[in-house]
C-alpha distance (Angstrom), angle and dihedral (degrees) to the residues before:
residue distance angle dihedral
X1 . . .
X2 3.98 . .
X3 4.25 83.2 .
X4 3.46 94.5 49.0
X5 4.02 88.2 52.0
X6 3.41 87.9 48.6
X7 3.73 96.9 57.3
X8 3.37 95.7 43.7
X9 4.20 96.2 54.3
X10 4.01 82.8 42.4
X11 4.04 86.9 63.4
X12 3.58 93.8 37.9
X13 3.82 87.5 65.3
X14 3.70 92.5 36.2
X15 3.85 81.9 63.2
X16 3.70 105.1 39.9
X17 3.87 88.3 50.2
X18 3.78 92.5 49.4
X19 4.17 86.9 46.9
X20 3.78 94.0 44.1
X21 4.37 87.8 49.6
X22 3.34 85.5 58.0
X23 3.53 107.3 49.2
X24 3.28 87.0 49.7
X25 3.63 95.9 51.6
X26 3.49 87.6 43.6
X27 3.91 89.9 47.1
X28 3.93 86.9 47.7
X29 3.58 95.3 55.3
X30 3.73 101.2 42.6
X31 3.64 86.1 47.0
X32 3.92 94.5 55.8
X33 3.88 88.1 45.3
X34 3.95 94.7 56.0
X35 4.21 88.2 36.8
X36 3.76 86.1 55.2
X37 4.20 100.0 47.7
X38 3.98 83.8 48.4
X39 3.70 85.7 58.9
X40 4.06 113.4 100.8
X41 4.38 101.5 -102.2
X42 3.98 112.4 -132.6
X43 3.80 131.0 -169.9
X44 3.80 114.6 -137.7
X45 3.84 141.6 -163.5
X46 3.27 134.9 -168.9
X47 3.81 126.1 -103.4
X48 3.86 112.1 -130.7
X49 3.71 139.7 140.4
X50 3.96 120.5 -64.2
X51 3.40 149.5 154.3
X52 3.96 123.1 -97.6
X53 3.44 129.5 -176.5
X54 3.53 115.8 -134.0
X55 3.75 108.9 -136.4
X56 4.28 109.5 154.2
X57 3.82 106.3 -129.1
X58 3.91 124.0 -153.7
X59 3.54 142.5 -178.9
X60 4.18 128.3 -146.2
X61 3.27 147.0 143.0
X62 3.56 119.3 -104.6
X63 3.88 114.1 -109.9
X64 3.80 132.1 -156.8
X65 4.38 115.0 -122.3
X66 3.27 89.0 -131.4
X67 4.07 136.6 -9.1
X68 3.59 120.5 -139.6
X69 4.01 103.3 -135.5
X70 3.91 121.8 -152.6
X71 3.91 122.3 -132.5
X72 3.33 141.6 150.8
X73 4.05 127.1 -157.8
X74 3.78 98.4 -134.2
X75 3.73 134.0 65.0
X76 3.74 105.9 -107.7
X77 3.96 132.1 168.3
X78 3.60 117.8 -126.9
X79 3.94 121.5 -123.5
X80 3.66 103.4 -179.1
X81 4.17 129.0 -13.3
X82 4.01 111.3 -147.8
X83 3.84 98.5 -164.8
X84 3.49 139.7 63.9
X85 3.93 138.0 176.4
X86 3.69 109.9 -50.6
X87 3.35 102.3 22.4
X88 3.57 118.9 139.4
X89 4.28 115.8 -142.1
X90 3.68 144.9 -167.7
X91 4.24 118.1 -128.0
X92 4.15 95.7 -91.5
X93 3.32 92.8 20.7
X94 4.11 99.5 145.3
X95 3.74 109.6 -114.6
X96 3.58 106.8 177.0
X97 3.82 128.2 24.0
X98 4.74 108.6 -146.3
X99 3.17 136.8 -154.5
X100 4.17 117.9 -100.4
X101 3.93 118.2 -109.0
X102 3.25 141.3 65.8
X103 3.44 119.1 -47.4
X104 4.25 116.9 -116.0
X105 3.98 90.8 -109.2
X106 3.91 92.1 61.3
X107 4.07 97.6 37.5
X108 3.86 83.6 52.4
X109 4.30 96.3 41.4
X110 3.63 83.5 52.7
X111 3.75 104.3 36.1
X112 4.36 72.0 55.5
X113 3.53 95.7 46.9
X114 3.66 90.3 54.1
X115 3.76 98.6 54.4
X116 4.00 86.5 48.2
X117 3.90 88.1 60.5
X118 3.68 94.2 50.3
X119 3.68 90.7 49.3
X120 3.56 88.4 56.2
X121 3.74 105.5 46.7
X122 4.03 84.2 49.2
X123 3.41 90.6 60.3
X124 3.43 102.2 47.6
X125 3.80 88.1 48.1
X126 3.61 101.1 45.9
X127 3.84 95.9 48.5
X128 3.50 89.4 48.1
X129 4.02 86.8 -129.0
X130 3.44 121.1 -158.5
X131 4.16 111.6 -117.2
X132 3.73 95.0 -124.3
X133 3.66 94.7 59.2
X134 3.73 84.7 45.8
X135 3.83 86.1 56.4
X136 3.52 95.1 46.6
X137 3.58 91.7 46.7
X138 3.65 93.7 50.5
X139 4.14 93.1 40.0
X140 4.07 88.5 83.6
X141 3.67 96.0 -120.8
X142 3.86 121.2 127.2
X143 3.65 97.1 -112.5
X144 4.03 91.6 -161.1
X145 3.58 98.0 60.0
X146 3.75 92.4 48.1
X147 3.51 103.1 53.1
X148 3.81 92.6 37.8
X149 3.76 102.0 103.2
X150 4.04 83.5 46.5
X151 3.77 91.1 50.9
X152 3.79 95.7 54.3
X153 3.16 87.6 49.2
X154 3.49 97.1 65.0
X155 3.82 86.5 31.7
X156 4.21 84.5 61.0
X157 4.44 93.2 43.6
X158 4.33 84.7 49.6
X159 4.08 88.6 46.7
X160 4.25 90.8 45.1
X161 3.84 91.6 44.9
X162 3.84 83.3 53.2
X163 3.53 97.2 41.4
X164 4.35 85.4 51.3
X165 4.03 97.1 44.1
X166 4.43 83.6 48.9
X167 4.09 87.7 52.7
X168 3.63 97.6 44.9
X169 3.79 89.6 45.4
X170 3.66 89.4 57.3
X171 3.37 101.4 47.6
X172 3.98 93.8 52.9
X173 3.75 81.8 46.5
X174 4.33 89.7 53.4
X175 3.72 90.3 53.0
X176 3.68 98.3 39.5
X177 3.98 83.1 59.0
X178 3.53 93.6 41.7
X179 3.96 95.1 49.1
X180 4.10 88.9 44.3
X181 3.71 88.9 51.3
X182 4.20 92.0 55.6
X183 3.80 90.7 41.7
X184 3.80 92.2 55.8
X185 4.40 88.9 48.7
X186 3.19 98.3 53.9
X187 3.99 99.0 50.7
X188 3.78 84.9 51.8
X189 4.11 94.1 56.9
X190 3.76 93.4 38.7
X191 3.92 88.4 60.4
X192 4.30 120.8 176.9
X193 3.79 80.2 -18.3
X194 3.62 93.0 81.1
X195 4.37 91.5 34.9
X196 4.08 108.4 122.1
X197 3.98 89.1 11.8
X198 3.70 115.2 122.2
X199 4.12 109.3 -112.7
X200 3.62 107.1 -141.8
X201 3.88 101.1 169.4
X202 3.97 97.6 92.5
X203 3.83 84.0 51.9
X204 3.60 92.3 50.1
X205 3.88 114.4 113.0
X206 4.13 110.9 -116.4
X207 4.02 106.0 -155.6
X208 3.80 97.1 -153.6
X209 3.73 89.5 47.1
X210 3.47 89.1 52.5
X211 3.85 94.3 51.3
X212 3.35 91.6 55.4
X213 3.90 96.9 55.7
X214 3.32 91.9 50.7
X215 4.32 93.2 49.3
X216 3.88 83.9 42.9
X217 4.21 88.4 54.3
X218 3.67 87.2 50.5
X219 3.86 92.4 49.5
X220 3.56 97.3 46.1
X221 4.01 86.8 49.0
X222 3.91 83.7 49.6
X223 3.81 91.2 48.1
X224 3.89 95.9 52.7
X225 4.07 89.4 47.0
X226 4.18 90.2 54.7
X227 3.95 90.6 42.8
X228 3.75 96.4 53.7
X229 3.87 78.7 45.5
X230 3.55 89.4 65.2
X231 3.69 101.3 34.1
X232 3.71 90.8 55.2
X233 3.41 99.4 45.0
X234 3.86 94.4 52.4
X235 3.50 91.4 46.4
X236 3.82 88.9 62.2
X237 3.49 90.1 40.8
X238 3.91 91.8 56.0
X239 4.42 87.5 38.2
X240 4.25 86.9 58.4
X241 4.10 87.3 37.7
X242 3.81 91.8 58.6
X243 4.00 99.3 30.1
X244 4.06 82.3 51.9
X245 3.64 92.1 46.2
X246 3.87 92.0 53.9
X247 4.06 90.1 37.2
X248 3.55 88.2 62.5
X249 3.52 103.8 38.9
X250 3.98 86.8 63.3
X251 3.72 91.6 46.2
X252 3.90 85.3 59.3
X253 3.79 98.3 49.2
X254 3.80 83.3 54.2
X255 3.36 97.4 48.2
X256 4.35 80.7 56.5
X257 3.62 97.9 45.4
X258 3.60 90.5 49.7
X259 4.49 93.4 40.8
X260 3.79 77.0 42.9
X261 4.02 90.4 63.4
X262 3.37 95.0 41.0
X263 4.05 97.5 58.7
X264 3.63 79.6 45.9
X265 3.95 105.3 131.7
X266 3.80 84.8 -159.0
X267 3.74 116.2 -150.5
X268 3.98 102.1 -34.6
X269 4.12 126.0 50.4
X270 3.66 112.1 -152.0
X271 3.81 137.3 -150.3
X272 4.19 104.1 -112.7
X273 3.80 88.4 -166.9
X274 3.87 151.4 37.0
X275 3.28 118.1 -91.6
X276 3.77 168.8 83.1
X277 3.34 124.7 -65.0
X278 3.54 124.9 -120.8
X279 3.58 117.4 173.4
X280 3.87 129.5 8.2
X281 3.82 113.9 -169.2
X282 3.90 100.6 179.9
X283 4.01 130.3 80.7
X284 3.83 123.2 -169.0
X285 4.25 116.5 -76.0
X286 4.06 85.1 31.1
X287 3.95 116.7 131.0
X288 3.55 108.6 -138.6
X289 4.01 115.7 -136.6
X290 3.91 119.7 -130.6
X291 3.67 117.0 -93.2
X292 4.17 91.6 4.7
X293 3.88 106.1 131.4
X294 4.30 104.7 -129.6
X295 3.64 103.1 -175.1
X296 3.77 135.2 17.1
X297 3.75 123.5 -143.5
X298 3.94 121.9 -166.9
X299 3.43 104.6 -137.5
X300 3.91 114.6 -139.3
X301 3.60 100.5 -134.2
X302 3.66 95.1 57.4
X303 3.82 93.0 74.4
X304 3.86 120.8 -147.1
X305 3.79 134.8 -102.8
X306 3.72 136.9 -158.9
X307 4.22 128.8 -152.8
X308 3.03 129.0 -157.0
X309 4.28 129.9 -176.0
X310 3.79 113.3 -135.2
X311 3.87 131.1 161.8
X312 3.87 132.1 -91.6
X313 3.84 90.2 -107.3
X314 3.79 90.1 50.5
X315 3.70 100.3 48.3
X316 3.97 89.1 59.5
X317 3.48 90.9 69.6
X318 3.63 93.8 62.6
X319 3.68 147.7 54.8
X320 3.61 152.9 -156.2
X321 3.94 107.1 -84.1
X322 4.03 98.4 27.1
X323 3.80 106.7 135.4
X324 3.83 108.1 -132.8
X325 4.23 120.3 -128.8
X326 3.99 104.3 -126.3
X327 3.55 118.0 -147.7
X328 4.05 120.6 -124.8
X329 3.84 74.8 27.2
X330 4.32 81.2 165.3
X331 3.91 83.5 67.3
X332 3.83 96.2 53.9
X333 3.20 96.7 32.1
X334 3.67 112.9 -174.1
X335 4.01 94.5 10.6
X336 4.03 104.8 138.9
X337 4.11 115.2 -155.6
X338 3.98 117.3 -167.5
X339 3.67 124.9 -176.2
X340 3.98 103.4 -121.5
X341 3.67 106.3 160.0
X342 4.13 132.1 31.3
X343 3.72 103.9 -175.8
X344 3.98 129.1 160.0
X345 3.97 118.6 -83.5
X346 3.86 107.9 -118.1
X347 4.10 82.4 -149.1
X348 3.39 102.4 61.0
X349 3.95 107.1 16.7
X350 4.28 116.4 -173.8
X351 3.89 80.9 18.3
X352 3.78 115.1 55.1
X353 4.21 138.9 33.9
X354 3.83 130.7 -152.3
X355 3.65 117.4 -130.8
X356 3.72 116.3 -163.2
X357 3.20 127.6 -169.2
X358 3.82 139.5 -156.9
X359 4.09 110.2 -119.7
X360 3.47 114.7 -149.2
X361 3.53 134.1 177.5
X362 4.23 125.9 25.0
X363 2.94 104.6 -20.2
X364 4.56 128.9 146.1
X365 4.02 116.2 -141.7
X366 3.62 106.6 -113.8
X367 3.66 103.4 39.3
X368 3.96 120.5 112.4
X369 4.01 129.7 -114.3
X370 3.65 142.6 169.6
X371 3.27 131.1 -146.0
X372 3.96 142.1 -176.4
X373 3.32 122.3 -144.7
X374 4.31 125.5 -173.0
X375 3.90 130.8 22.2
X376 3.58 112.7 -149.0
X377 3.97 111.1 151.8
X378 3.76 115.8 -151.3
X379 3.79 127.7 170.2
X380 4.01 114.1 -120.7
X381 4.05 129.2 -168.2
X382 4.17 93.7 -135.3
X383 4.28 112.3 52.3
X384 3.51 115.7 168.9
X385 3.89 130.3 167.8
X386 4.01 110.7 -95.4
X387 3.92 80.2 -128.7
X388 3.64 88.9 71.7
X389 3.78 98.1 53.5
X390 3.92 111.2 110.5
X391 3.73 130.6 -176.2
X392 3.70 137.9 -168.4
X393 4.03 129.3 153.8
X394 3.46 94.9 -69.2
X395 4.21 95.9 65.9
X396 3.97 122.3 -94.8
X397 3.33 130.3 -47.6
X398 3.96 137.5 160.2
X399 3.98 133.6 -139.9
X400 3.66 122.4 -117.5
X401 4.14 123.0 -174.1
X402 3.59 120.2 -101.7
X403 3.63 125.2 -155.1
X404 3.61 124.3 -141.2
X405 3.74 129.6 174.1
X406 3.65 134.5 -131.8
X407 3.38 147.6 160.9
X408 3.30 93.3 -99.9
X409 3.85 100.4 52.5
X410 3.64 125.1 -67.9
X411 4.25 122.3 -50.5
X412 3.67 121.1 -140.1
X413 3.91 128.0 -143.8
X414 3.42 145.1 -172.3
X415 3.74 115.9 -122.8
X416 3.69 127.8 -169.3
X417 3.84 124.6 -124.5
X418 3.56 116.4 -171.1
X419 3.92 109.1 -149.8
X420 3.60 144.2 170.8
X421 4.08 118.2 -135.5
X422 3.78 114.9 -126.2
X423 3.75 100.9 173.3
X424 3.42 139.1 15.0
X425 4.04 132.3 -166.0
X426 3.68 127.4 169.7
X427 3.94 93.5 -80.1
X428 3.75 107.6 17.8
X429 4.08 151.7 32.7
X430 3.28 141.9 -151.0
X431 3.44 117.5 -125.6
X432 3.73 143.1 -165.5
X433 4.19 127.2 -166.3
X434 3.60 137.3 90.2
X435 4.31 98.7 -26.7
X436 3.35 121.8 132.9
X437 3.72 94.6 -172.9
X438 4.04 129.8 -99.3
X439 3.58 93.4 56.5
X440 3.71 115.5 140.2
X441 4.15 105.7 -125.3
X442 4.18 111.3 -156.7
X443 3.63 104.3 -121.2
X444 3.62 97.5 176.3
X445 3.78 144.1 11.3
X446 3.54 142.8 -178.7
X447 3.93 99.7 -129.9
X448 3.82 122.1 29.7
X449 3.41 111.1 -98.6
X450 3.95 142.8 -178.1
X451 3.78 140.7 -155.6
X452 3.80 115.2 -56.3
X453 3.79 94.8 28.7
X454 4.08 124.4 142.1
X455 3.69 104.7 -124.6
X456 3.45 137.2 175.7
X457 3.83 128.9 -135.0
X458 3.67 120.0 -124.3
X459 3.76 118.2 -108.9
């Protein structure tokens, strides 16, 4: 009885262990099979030799030749602006609507001019100054330079009535000497005779000494009259010099006030070209600063240009003349680009070249294009779709499945392949890194994904 227990409880576990094996193989299996559609899906292709055509691509924003910038030379405040960005306008088209007055340059020239006239009545006034100097001031001739051959002539009469008053004064001062000189011999022969006797000579009266006192009066009377000549007649010169220099500093502020008038744009500003516009920089109520360009028109018949910044390698597979393919062509329809100028690019010098291109056709400054430029085909070992083409900071690379075996079935993973892009063509590149050809490269996938990720391939 105990055996027959025993045998039965023996197949009992037999049983449960062959049940529980399978659930778990059944557990296993379903569990790999829901693991797997959780995995991100990826379409593949397979890297092999090709042939790419080697056209340089490029990207810019379309420029204007040259823009036609709006300014006015007065400060004026703005009562209404009629354009904005985009617009397209006629040569005297009215662009912005002012406020009337004066503008602040011309209040403040003549609030200037005004305190220039004052000055110069005052002066007149205060120095009591005679009319005719006023006149001459005010005729516009340099007073100076016509009177100079008068004033050294009274310069040379003050410098010989000088020179005469000096001579005569030295003579008197000869025979004063001399007659000293005969006093002082005589006392020295006359000895003790002469002691207690009064000595009359040095009081003595000397005729010719005498004479020339009374000459040297008459010179020195002559002298003062020649001097106050001169004085006087500089002092008007100097009076006109001044009154002239004030005279003519009004006539100049004038002479702004009224040029200030005249570049007057009045109450409207007007377009002077054809054109779009590109940038307005005013608003209504604003008060526009002199000689501050507020709007920008491109002018039509300046034509457009695009640049573009390509590498050394690239720019030797173009040249001057080639007419550039534009992508979306449909939407510019029958725009033309031609490469006119390769030049160096200041940002990358020894590394990098400008293309620029001739625009033509209708076209706005500001919007974006691309172009290709060159179509040499060449056959390369490493093709892969430009889909597949990934790039972070360290450089571009692409992702090619890896197969790894388990028990389960086999495991797929993405690997990373660091590469460097030789070509490019509108729907492939040739590569270069660590291939060996027949790889599969992910082009797609439904969830982002990185290197070292399980994967699964689509069906």
């Amino acid at each position: 009885m105990e055996e027959k227990q025993h045998i039965a409880r023996k197949k009992w576990v037999k049983r449960f262990a062959i049940v529980f094996f399978v659930v778990l193989l059944l557990l296993t299996f379903f569990s790999n099979t829901i693991m797997n559609h959780s995995l991100p899906q990826v379409a593949t292709q397979a890297i092999e030799s090709d042939s790419v055509s080697s056209k340089i691509r490029g990207t810019g924003t379309i420029e204007s030749g040259e823009a036609k910038e709006v300014a006015i030379s007065e400060s004026r405040e703005v009562e209404e602006v009629l354009v904005k960005a985009g617009d397209t306008v006629k040569k005297d088209d009215v662009l912005v609507k002012l406020k009337g007055g004066d503008s602040s340059e011309i209040t403040t020239a003549q609030a200037e001019l005004d305190n220039l006239k004052t000055a110069y009545r005052n002066s007149i006034l205060v120095n009591e100054t005679d009319q005719s100097l006023v006149n001459k001031a005010e005729s516009g001739k340099d007073y100076y330079e016509e009177n100079r051959a008068t004033l050294a002539a009274i310069s040379a009469k003050v410098k010989a009535a000088q020179d005469k008053v000096n001579n005569i004064q030295e003579q008197i001062n000869k025979l004063n000497a001399t007659s000293g000189q005969t006093s002082a011999d005589n006392a020295a022969g006359d000895g003790a005779d002469d002691m207690g006797m009064d000595d009359n000579s040095n009081n003595s009266s000397n005729p010719e000494i005498d004479k020339l006192n009374q000459s040297l009066e008459a010179a020195q009377k002559e002298l003062e009259t020649v001097t106050k000549e001169h004085t006087n007649y500089l002092a008007d010169i100097n009076t006109v010099n001044d009154l002239r220099s004030q005279y003519e500093a009004i006539k100049t502020a004038e002479q702004n006030i009224e040029k200030l008038k005249q570049n007057s744009v009045g109450n409207e500003i007007k377009s002077t070209v054809d054109g779009t516009i590109l940038t307005v920089d005013i608003k209504n109520g604003d008060t526009i600063s002199p000689d501050t360009p507020f709007i920008t028109i491109q002018n039509k018949d300046n034509g457009y240009s695009l640049t573009i910044s390509v590498t050394k390698d690239q720019v030797k597979k173009v040249k001057i003349g080639d007419e550039a393919t534009i992508s979306n062509s449909w939407y510019y329809g029958d725009v033309k680009a031609t490469l006119t100028t390769i030049k160096n690019d200041p940002a990358a010098p020894g590394k990098q070249k400008l293309l620029v291109l001739n625009i033509e056709g209708d076209v706005e400054a500001g919007s974006t294009m691309t172009v290709s430029l060159g179509d040499k085909s060449a056959t390369y070992d490493y093709v892969v779709p430009n889909s597949s083409i990934r790039e972070d900071n360290n450089g571009k690379f692409i992702l090619v499945v890896k197969e790894k075996s388990s028990p389960l079935g086999n495991r797929y993973v993405a690997k990373r392949i660091n590469v460097e892009v030789l070509v490019t063509d509108d729907s492939k590149s040739a590569v270069k890194g660590a291939l060996e050809g027949g790889e599969y490269v992910i082009t797609t996938s439904s969830k982002l994904i990185k290197a070292g990720d399980l994967i699964r391939l689509a069906d």
